[in-house]
Kinemage of the C-alpha trace (Angstrom):
@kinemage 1
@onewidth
@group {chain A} dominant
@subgroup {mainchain}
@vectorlist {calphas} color= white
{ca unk a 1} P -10.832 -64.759 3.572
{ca unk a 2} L -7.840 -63.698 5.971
{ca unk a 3} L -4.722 -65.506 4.789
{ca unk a 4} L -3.581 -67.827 7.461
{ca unk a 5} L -0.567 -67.575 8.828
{ca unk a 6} L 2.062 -69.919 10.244
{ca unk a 7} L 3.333 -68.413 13.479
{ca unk a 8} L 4.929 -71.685 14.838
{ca unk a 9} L 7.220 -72.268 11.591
{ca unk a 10} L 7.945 -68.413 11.667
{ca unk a 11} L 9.080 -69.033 15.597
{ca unk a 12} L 11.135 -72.248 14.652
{ca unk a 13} L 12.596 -70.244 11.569
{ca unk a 14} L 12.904 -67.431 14.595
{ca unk a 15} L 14.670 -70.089 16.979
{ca unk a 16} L 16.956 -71.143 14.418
{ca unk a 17} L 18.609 -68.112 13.278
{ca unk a 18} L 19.222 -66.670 16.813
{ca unk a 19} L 20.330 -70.284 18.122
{ca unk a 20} L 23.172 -69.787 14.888
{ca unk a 21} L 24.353 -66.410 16.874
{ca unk a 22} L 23.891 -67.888 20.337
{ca unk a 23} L 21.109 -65.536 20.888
{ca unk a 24} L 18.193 -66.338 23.655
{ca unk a 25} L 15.098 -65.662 20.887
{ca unk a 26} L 13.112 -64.838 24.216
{ca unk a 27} L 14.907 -61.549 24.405
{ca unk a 28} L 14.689 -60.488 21.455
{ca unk a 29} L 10.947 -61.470 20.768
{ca unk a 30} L 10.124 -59.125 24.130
{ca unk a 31} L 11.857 -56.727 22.839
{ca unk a 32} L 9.606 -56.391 19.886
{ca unk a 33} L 6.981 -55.257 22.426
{ca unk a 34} L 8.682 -52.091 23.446
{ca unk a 35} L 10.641 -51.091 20.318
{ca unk a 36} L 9.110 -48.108 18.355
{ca unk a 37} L 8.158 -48.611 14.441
{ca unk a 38} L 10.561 -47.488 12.178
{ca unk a 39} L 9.321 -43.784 9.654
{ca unk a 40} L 11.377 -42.931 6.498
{ca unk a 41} L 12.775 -40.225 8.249
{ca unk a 42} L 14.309 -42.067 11.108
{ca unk a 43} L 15.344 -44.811 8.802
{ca unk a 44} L 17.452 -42.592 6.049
{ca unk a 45} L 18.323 -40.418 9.214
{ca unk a 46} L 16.648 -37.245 6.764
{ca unk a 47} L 17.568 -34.828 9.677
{ca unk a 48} L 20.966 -35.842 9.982
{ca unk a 49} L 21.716 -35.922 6.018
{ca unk a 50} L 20.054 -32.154 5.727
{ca unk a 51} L 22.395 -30.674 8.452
{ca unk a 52} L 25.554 -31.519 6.825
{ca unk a 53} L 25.522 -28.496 3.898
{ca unk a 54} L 27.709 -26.386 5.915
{ca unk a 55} L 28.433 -23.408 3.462
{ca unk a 56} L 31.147 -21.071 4.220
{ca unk a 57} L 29.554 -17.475 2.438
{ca unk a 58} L 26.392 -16.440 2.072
{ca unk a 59} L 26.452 -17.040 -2.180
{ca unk a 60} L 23.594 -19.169 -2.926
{ca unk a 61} L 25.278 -21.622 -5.462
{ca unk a 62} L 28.108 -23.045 -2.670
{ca unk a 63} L 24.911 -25.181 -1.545
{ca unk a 64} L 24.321 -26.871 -4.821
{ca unk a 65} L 28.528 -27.032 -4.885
{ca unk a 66} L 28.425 -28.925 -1.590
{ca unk a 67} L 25.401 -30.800 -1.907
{ca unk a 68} L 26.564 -32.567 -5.771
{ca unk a 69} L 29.631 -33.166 -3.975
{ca unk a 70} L 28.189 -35.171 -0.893
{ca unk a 71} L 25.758 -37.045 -3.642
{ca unk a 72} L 29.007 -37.951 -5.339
{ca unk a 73} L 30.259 -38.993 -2.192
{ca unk a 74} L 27.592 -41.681 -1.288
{ca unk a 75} L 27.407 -42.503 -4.770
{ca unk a 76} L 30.999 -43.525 -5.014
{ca unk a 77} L 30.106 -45.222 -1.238
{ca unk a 78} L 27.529 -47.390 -3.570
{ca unk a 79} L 30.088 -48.441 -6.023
{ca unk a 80} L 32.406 -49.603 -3.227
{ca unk a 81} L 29.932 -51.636 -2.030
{ca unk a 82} L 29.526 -53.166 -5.488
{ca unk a 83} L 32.864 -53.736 -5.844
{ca unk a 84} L 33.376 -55.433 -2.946
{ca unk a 85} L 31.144 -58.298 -3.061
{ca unk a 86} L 32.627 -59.353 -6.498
{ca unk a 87} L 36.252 -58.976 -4.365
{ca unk a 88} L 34.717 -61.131 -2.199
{ca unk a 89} L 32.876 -63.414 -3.963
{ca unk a 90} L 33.699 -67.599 -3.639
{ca unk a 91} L 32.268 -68.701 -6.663
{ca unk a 92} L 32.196 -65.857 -9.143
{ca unk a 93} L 30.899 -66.401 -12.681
{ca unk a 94} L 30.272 -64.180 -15.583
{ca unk a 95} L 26.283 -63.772 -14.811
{ca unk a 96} L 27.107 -62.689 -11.213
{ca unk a 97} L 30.377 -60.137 -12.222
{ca unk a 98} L 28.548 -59.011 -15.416
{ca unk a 99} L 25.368 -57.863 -13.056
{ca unk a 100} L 28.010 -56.377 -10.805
{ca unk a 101} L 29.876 -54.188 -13.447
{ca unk a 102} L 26.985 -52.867 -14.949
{ca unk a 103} L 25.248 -51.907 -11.197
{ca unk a 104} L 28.737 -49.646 -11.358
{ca unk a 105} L 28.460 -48.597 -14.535
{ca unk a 106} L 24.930 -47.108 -14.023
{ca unk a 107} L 26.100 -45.387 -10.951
{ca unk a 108} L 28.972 -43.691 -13.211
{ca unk a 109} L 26.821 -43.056 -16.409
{ca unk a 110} L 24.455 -40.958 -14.036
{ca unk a 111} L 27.517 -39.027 -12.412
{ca unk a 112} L 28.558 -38.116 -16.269
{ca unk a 113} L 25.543 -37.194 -17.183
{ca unk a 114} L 25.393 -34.942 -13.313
{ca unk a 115} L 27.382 -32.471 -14.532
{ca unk a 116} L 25.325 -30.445 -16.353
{ca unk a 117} L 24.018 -29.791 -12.886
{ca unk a 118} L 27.652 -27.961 -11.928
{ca unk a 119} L 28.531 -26.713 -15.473
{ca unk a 120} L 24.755 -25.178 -15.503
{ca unk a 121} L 23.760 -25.236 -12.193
{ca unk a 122} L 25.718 -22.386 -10.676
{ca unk a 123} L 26.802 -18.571 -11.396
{ca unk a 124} L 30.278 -18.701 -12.735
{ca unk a 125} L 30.809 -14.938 -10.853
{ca unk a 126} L 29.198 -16.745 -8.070
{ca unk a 127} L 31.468 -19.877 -8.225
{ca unk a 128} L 34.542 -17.948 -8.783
{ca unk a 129} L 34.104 -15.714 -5.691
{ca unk a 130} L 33.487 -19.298 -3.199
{ca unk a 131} L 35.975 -21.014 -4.461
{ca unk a 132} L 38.788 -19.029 -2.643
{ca unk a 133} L 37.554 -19.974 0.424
{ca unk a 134} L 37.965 -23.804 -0.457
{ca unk a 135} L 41.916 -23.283 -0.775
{ca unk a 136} L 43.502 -25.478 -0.475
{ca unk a 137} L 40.945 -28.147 -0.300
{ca unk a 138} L 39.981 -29.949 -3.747
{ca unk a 139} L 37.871 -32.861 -5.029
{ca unk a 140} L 41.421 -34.781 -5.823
{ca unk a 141} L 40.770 -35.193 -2.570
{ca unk a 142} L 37.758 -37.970 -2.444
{ca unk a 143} L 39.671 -40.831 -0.844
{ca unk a 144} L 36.585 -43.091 -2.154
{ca unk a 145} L 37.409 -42.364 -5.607
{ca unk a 146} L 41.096 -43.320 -4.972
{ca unk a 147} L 39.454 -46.734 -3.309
{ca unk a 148} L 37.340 -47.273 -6.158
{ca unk a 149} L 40.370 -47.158 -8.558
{ca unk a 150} L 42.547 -49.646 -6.153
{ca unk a 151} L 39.725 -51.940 -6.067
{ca unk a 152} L 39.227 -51.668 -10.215
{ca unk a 153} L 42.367 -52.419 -10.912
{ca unk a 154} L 46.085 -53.627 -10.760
{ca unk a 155} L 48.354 -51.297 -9.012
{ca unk a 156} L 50.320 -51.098 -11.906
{ca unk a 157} L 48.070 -49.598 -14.473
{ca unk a 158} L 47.452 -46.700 -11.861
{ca unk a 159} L 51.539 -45.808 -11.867
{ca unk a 160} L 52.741 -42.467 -13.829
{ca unk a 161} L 53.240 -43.927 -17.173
{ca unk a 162} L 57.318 -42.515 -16.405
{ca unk a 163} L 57.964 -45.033 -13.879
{ca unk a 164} L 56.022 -48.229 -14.805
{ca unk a 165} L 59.054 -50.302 -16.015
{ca unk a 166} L 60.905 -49.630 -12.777
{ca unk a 167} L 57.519 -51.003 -10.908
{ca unk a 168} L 56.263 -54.557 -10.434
{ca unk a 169} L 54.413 -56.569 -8.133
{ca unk a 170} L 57.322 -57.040 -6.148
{ca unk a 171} L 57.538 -53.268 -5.490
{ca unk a 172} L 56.714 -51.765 -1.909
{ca unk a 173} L 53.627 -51.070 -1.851
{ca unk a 174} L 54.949 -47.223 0.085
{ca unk a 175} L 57.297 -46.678 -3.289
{ca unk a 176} L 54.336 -47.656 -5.587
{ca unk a 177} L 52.352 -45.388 -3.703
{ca unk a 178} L 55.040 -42.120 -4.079
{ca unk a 179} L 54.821 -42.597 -7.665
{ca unk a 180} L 50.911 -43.354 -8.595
{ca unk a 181} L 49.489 -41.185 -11.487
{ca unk a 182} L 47.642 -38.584 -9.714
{ca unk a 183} L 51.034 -37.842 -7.515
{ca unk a 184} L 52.311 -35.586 -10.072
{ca unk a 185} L 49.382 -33.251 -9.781
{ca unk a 186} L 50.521 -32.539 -6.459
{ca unk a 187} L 53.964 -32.165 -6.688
{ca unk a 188} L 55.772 -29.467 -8.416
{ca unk a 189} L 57.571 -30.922 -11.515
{ca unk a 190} L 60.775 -29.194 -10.702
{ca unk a 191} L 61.992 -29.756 -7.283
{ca unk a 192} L 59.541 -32.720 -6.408
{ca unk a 193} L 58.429 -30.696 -3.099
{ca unk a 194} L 54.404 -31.983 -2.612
{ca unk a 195} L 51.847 -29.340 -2.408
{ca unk a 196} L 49.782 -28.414 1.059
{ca unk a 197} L 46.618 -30.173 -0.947
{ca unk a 198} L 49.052 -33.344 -1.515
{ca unk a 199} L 50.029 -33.047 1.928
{ca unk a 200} L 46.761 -32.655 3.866
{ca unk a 201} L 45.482 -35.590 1.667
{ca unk a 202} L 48.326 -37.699 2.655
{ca unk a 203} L 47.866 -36.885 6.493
{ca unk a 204} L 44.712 -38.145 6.797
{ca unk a 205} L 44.035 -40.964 3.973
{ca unk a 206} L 47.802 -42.643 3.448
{ca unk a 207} L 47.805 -45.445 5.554
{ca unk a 208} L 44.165 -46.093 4.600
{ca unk a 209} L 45.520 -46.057 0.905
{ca unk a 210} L 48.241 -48.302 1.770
{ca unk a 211} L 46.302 -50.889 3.667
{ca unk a 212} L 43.481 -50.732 0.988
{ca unk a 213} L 46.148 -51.183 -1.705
{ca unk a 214} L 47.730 -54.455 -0.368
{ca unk a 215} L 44.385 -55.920 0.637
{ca unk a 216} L 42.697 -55.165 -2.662
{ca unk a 217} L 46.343 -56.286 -4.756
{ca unk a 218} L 44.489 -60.069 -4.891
{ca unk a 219} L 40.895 -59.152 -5.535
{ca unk a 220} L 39.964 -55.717 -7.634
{ca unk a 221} L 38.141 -56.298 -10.578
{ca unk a 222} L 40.993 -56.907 -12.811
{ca unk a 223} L 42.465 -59.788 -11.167
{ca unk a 224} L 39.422 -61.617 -10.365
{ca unk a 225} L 38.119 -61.366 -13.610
{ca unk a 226} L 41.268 -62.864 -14.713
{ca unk a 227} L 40.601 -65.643 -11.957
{ca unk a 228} L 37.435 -66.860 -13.990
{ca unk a 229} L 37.614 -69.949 -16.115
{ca unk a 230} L 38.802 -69.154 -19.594
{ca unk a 231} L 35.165 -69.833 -20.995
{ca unk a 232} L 33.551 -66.948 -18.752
{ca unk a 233} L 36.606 -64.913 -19.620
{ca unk a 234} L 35.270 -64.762 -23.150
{ca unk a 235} L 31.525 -63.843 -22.139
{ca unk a 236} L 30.756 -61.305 -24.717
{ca unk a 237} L 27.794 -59.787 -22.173
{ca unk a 238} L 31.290 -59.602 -19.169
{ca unk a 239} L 33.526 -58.181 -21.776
{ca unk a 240} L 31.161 -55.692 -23.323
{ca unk a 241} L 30.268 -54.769 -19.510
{ca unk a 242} L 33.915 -54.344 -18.865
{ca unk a 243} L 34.930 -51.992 -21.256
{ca unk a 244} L 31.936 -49.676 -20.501
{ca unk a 245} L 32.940 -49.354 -17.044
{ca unk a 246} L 36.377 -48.754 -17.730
{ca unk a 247} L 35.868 -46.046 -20.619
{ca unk a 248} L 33.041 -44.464 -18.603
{ca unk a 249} L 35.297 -44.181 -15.317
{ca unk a 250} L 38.622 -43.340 -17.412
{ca unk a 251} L 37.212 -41.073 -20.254
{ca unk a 252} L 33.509 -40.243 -20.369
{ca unk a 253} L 32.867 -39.049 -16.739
{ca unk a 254} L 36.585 -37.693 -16.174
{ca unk a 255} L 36.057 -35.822 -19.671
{ca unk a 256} L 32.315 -34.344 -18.302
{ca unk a 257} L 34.586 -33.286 -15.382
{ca unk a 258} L 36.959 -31.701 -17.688
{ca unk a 259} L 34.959 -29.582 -19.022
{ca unk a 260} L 32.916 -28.585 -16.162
{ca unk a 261} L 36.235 -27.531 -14.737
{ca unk a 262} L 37.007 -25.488 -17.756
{ca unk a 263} L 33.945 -23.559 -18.054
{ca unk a 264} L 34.075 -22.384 -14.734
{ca unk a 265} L 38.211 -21.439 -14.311
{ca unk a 266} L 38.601 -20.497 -17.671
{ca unk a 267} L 35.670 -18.037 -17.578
{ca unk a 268} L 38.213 -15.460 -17.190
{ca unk a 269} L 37.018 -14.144 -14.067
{ca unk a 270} L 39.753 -16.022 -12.067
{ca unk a 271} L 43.565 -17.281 -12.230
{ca unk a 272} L 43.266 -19.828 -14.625
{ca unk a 273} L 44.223 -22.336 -11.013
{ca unk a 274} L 42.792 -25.384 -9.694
{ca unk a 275} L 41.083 -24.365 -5.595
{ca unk a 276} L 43.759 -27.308 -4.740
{ca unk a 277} L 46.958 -25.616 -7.165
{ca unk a 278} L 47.339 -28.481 -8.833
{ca unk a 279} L 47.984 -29.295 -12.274
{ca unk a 280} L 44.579 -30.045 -12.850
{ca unk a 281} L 44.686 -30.511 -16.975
{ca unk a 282} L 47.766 -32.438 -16.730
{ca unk a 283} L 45.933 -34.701 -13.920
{ca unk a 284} L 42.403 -35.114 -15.114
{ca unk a 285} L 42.819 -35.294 -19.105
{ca unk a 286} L 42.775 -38.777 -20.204
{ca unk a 287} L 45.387 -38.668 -23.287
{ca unk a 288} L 47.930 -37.407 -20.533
{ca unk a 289} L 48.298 -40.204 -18.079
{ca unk a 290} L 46.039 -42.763 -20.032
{ca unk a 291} L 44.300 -44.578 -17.150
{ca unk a 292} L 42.519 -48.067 -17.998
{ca unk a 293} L 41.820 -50.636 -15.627
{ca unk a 294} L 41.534 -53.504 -18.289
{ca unk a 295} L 43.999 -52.959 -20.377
{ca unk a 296} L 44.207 -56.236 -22.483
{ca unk a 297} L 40.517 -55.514 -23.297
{ca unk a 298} L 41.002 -53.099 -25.714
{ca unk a 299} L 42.791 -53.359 -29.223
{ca unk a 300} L 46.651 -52.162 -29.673
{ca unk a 301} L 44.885 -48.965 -31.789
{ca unk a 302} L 42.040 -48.542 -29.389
{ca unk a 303} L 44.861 -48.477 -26.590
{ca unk a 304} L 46.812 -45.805 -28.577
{ca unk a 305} L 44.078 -43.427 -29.328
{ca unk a 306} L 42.578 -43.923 -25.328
C-alpha cells in the first residue's frame, strides 16, 4: 500500500521557512512547475570541469600534471570548508572538532598517498621538456594551501624560525607577512631582492593573505582548540586527531612531495631548478624550517627530531 503522504504539514513546513526569508511561498511553489529536473551532469557542471585542462604542448603527461593539480586544488577547497565551520563554530566540543580534524586528515592522507600518481604517473623526459614552459609559475603558488596553513594555526609558528623572537601578536600583520617561512624561498638570500614567482604571487593573493590572516588570528584550529574547556583539551580521541593532522600536513605529505620533486629534477635530464627558481629543498624539507601547527602537542624530543 502507497505510503501516505502529508502535503499540508509539508506546505506549513513550506510556509514557514520562506515566511523566515520574507519570501511569498506562492512564487516559489509556481515556480516548481516550470523549472527543469536537475542530471549529474548539470549538477557537478561535468562540461565545465572537463574544459579547464588547458595544456600548453602537445606531450601527453602535462594533462595528468594539470589535472592532479586542479584535484589538489578542490581538495584543499574541501579542507577549507572543514576548517571553517570549526572557526566558526559557537559551541565547539571535542566530539564535534575531533570529527572535523580527522574529515581533514583523510583529505591529506589521500593527497600523500596521490603522489605516486606524479612520481609514476608521468615520463620524466616528458616532464622535463613541459616544465619550461611553466616558468615562472610553481605550485608554491596555491594560495589555498597558504589559507589552509593561516587557518591551522597561529601566525607565529608559520614565521622563519630567524625572526620569531622579534615577532608577536602585537606585530603588523604586513611585517609578519614579509617574514613568513616560505618567504625565503622566494627571495635570494643575499641581497633580499624577491623573485618574479614571489612577485606574481604577491600581486594577485597579498591582500587576500593579509585579510585572511587577521580574520583567521582568533579562530584557526590552534586557538580554538585552546578555547575548549580544559577537560576536552585532554580528549585523548582530539589530541591523537591533532597530531595526525599536523604531522601529515607538516611531514608526511610535504615529504611525498619531496620526493616526487626529486625524482623528477634530479633525473639529470634538467638544471637541478625548481619551474618557480626557488629554493625548493630549503622550502619544502621539514627539518629546515620545522613547521607544526600544534606545537605544545608534541614532546620537547619529538619537537627536536620534527
Amino acid at each position: 500500500m502507497p505510503k501516505k503522504i502529508d502535503y499540508h504539514n509539508i506546505i506549513e513546513q513550506l510556509q514557514d521557512k520562506y515566511a523566515q526569508i520574507d519570501q511569498d511561498t506562492d512564487d516559489h511553489l509556481y515556480g516548481l512547475l516550470y523549472s527543469k529536473p536537475i542530471t549529474y551532469w548539470d549538477y557537478i557542471q561535468t562540461d565545465a570541469l572537463l574544459n579547464l585542462q588547458i595544456q600548453r604542448t602537445t606531450l601527453p603527461d602535462e594533462m595528468v600534471f594539470i589535472a592532479y593539480h586542479q584535484i589538489n586544488e578542490l581538495i584543499f577547497k574541501m579542507i577549507l570548508w572543514e576548517i571553517s565551520q570549526v572557526a566558526e563554530k559557537e559551541d565547539l566540543d571535542a566530539v564535534f572538532f575531533e570529527t572535523k580534524i580527522m574529515r581533514i586528515s583523510r583529505y591529506f592522507d589521500m593527497l600523500t598517498t596521490s603522489f605516486n600518481i606524479m612520481r609514476e604517473g608521468m615520463e620524466v623526459e616528458q616532464y622535463m621538456k613541459f616544465r619550461y614552459t611553466l616558468t615562472p609559475a610553481s605550485g608554491f603558488q596555491s594560495a589555498q594551501y597558504r589559507l589552509i596553513e593561516f587557518a591551522s594555526t597561529e601566525l607565529i609558528n608559520l614565521i622563519d624560525y630567524r625572526f620569531r623572537k622579534d615577532i608577536d601578536r602585537n606585530t603588523p600583520y604586513l611585517h609578519a607577512f614579509e617574514h613568513l617561512y616560505w618567504q625565503a624561498a622566494g627571495k635570494d638570500h643575499k641581497t633580499g631582492k624577491k623573485s618574479t614567482l614571489l612577485v606574481n604571487f604577491e600581486k594577485r593573493y597579498k591582500d587576500e593573505f593579509l585579510r585572511f590572516m587577521e580574520t583567521y588570528n582568533t579562530k584557526n584550529l590552534w586557538t580554538r582548540f585552546k578555547e575548549l574547556p580544559i577537560e576536552d583539551q585532554k580528549d585523548k580521541d582530539l589530541i591523537k586527531a591533532m597530531r595526525h593532522f599536523d604531522y601529515t600536513v607538516n611531514v608526511t605529505w610535504v615529504m611525498a612531495h619531496y620526493n616526487a620533486a626529486v625524482h623528477y629534477i634530479e633525473s639529470g635530464m634538467g638544471d637541478g631548478e625548481a619551474t618557480g627558481g626557488s629554493d625548493w629543498k630549503k622550502y619544502m624539507h621539514p627539518k629546515y624550517q620545522k613547521r607544526i601547527f600544534f606545537p605544545d602537542l608534541w614532546t620537547e624530543q619529538e619537537l627536536k627530531n620534527w
